[in-house]
N, C-alpha and C positions, 0 to 999 in steps of 0.2 A: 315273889311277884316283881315283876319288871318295873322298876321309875324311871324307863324312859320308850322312845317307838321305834328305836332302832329296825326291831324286827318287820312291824308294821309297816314302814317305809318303805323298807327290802321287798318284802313281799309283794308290794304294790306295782316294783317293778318290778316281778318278779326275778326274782335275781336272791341264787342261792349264797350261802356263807361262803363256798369259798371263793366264789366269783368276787363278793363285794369286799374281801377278805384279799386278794389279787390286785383288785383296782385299786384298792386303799393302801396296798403295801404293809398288809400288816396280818399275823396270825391266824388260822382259823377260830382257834383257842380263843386270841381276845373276842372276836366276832362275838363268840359263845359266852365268853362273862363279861361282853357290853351288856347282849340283849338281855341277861342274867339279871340284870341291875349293878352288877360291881361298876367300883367306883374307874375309872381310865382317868389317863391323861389329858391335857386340855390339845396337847396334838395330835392326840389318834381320834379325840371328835373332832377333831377338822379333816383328817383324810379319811373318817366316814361321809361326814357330810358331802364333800367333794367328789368323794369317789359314787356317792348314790345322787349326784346331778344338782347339789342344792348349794345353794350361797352361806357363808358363814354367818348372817343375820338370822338365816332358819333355825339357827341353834336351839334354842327356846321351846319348838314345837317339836325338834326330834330330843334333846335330854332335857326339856325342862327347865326353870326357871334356879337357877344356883341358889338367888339372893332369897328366894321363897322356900327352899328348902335347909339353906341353913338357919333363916331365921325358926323354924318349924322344931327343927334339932336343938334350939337352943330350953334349955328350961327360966325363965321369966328371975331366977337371981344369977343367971350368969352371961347377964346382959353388961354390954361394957359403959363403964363410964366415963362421960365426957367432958 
């Protein structure tokens, strides 16, 4: 199941993998294990975001909030101490 809207986005402008895959300079392949949910680099979500027309503050609403999800991952004794 996807944890992010990659695809969603794409779609909305219609606009296939490898077009968005073209503009972003990067893989068909990643395209296919963004929308997957695998995890990517913090620089090929920027030249998704970019290359499907959006600002880098959109982050959040195309993968999601990082800090909510790694707290989510964590299990409650392997929280850090301060």
């Amino acid at each position: 199941m996807p944890s992010n809207n990659v695809q969603k986005f794409r779609e909305a402008l219609m606009m296939s993998k490898v077009e968005l895959a073209r503009k972003a300079g990067i893989s068909t392949l990643t395209i296919d294990r963004v929308e997957a949910g695998r995890p990517c680099r913090l620089d090929t979500k920027r030249k998704i975001l970019l290359a499907l027309s959006l600002r880098i503050t959109d982050k959040d609403q195309v993968f999601g909030s990082v800090a909510r999800t790694a707290h989510a991952e964590r299990a409650p004794n392997d929280l850090p101490d301060f």
